[in-house]
N, C-alpha and C positions, 0 to 999 in steps of 0.2 A: 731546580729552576735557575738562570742566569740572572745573575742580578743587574740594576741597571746601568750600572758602568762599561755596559758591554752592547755593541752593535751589531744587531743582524739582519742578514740578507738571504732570500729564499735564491735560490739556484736550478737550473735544471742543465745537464747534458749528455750529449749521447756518449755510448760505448761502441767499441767496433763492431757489434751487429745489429747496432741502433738502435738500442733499447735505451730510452731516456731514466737519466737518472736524479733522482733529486736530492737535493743536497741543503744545506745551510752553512753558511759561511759566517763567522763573528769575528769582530774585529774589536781591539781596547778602546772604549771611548775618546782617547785621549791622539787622535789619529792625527799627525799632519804630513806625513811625508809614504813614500810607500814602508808597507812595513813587511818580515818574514812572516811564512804561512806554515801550521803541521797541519797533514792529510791524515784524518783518524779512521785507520783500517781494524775493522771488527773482526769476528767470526763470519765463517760463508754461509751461517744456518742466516731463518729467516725471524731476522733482526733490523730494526731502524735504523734510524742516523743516531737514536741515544743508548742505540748498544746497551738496552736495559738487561738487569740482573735482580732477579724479584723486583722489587719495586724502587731499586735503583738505577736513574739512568747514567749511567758509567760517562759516556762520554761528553754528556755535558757537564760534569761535575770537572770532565778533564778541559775543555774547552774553558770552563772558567778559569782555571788556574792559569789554564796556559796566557789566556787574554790579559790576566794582570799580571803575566808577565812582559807583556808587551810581543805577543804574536797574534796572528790571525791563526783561524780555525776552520777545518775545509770537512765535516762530517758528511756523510752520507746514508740512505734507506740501499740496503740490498737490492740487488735487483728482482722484481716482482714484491715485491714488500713497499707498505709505504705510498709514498708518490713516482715510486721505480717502477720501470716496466721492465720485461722482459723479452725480448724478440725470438730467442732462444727457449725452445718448450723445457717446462722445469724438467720433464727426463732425459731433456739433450743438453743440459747444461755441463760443463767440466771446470776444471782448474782453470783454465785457461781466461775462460770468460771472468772471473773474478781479479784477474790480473788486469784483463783487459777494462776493467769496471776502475780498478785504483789508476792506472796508466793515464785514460782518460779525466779521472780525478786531478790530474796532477798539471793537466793540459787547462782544464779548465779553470786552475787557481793562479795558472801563470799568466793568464787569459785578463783576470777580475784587476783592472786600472791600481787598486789600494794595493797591492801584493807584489813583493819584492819577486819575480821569475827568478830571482838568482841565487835567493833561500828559500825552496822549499824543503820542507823535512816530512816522509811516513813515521809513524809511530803504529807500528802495527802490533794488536793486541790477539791472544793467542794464535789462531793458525793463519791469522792476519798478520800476525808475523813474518810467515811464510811467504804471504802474498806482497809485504814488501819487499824483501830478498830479490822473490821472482822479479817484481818490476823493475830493481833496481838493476839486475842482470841483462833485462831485456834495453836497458838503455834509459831509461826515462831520465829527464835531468834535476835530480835530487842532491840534497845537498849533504842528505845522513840520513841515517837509520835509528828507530827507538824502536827495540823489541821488547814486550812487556809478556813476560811468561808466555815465551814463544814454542810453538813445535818444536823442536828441538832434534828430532828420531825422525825414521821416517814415520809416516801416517800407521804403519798396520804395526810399527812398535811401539808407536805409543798407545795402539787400542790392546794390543797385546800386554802391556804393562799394568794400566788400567785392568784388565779383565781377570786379574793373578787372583784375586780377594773377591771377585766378583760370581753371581750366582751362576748355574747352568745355562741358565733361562738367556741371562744377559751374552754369556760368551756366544751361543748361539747365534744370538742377533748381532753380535758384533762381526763374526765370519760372515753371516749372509752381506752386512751394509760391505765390509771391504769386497765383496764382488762384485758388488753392482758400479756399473761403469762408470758413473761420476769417482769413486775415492781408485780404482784403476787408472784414472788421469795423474793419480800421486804416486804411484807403484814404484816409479824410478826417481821419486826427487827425496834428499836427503838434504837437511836445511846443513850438516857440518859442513857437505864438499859444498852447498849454494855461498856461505858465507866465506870461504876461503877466498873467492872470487870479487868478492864485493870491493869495490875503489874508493868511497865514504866513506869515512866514521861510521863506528856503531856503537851505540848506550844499551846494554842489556840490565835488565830490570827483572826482578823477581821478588817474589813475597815468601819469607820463610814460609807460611804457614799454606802454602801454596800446592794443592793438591792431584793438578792435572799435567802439572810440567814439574818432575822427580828432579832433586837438585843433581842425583849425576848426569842427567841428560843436559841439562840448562849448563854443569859445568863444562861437561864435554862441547858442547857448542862456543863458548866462549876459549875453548884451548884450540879446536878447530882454527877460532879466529887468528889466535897467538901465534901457533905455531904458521902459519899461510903467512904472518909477518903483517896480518891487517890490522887498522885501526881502532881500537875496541876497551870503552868503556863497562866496570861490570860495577853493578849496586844491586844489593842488597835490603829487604826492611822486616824485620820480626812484625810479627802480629798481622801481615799481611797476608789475604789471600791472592789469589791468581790475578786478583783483577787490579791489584794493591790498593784496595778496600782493606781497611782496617777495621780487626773483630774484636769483639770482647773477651774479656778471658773466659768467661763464660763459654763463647763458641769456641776458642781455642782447644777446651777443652771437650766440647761434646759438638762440636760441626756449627758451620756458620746457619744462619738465621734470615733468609734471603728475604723472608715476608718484611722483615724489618729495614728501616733504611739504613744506608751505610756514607762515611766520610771516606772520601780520596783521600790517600795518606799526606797529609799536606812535607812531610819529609821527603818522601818519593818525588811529589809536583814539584820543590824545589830542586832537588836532583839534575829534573828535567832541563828546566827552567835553567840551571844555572851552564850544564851542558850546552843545550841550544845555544845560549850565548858568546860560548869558547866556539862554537867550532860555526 
């Protein structure tokens, strides 16, 4: 839950094949002038605007940090999830359309009177990572990137990598999902060549303990960046999982515990926080 030092506003807007999206927006109580905004891009599954994790919801825990640190916060419900619709039948849906769902995010926050249009920041969290990159490629006017244990590989290497330890049963279903035509929309994107390209800053974020984005992928994506000569912040936080939810050693050692709730790494939030403010 946000505590009360925080303001919020319900939202709705469309995406490029007019499916309304809904959103919430929070802002620091302490507001007098316009202030910067991050757009918190989730996974493409179907998910809220609190990008829950068991019974954690991830991104409001991040939207509070971010609000005491003096930004607005621009979250969103997926499309067809939520208060989102979707115009697009969920078996015609692609990459694309989730691009086009953050794009329009970004439109709409430059849009809201309280928000600086000339700071905005994505912070995209797993393959929402991805979909900042994307938007950032397509043009959108942002001002940086925060990837928090992002895709890294293309898509069928990282199901490929994932699947090394995993049962019969699973690699099965995991060749079936890579052909069906929504993850064939990912077939040729590779987030190293997408970030060599990228013209902002970028803050990469990972959780040692971090099990879905393998740290030589997550490294090779930040040497991508190095060597393209791009802008690029890298942190690191032990005890972290993917989500930079911090685990017990308890789960450290036998797997996190998702029934249970979990704390944003308040080291990670400042990281952010202190980032945002450089650049």
């Amino acid at each position: 839950m946000l505590p009360a030092l925080t303001l919020l506003l319900g939202l709705t807007f469309l995406s490029a094949d007019g499916s309304s999206i809904g959103a919430t927006v929070s802002y620091p109580k302490t507001i007098g002038t316009k202030v910067p905004a991050v757009i918190l891009i989730g996974t493409n599954g179907p998910a809220d605007r609190t990008e829950p994790v068991g019974k954690t919801p991830v991104f409001d825990l991040y939207a509070q940090a971010l609000n005491a640190g003096g930004f607005a916060v621009l979250r969103y419900d997926n499309r067809g999830i939520g208060e989102s619709t979707t115009k697009t039948q969920a078996s015609q849906v692609r990459r694309q359309n989730f691009i086009d769902d953050a794009a329009s995010a970004v439109r709409a926050a430059a849009a809201v009177p309280k928000i600086d249009g000339s700071r905005i920041y994505l912070l995209g969290l797993s393959e929402g990572g991805e979909t900042a990159l994307a938007v950032a490629l397509q043009g959108a006017p942002v001002r940086g990137l925060i990837l928090v244990g992002p895709l890294s590989v293309p898509y069928s290497q990282a199901m490929e990598e994932q699947d090394r330890n995993a049962s019969p049963v699973a690699r099965e279903r995991d060749t079936l999902l890579l052909a069906l035509p929504y993850f064939q929309s990912y077939a040729n994107v590779d987030p190293r060549k997408e970030i060599a390209f990228i013209r902002q800053p970028v803050l990469l974020l990972r959780g040692f303990a971090d099990t879905q984005t393998p740290a030589a992928d997550f490294d090779d994506l930040a040497k991508a960046a190095r060597d393209a000569g791009r802008v690029v912040a890298v942190e690191r936080f032990p005890g972290d999982d993917h989500f930079l939810l911090q685990l017990s050693s308890d789960e450290l050692q036998a797997g996190p515990k998702y029934e249970l709730l979990h704390e944003f790494d308040s080291a990670a939030a400042a990281a952010i926080v202190i980032w945002l403010r450089s650049h």
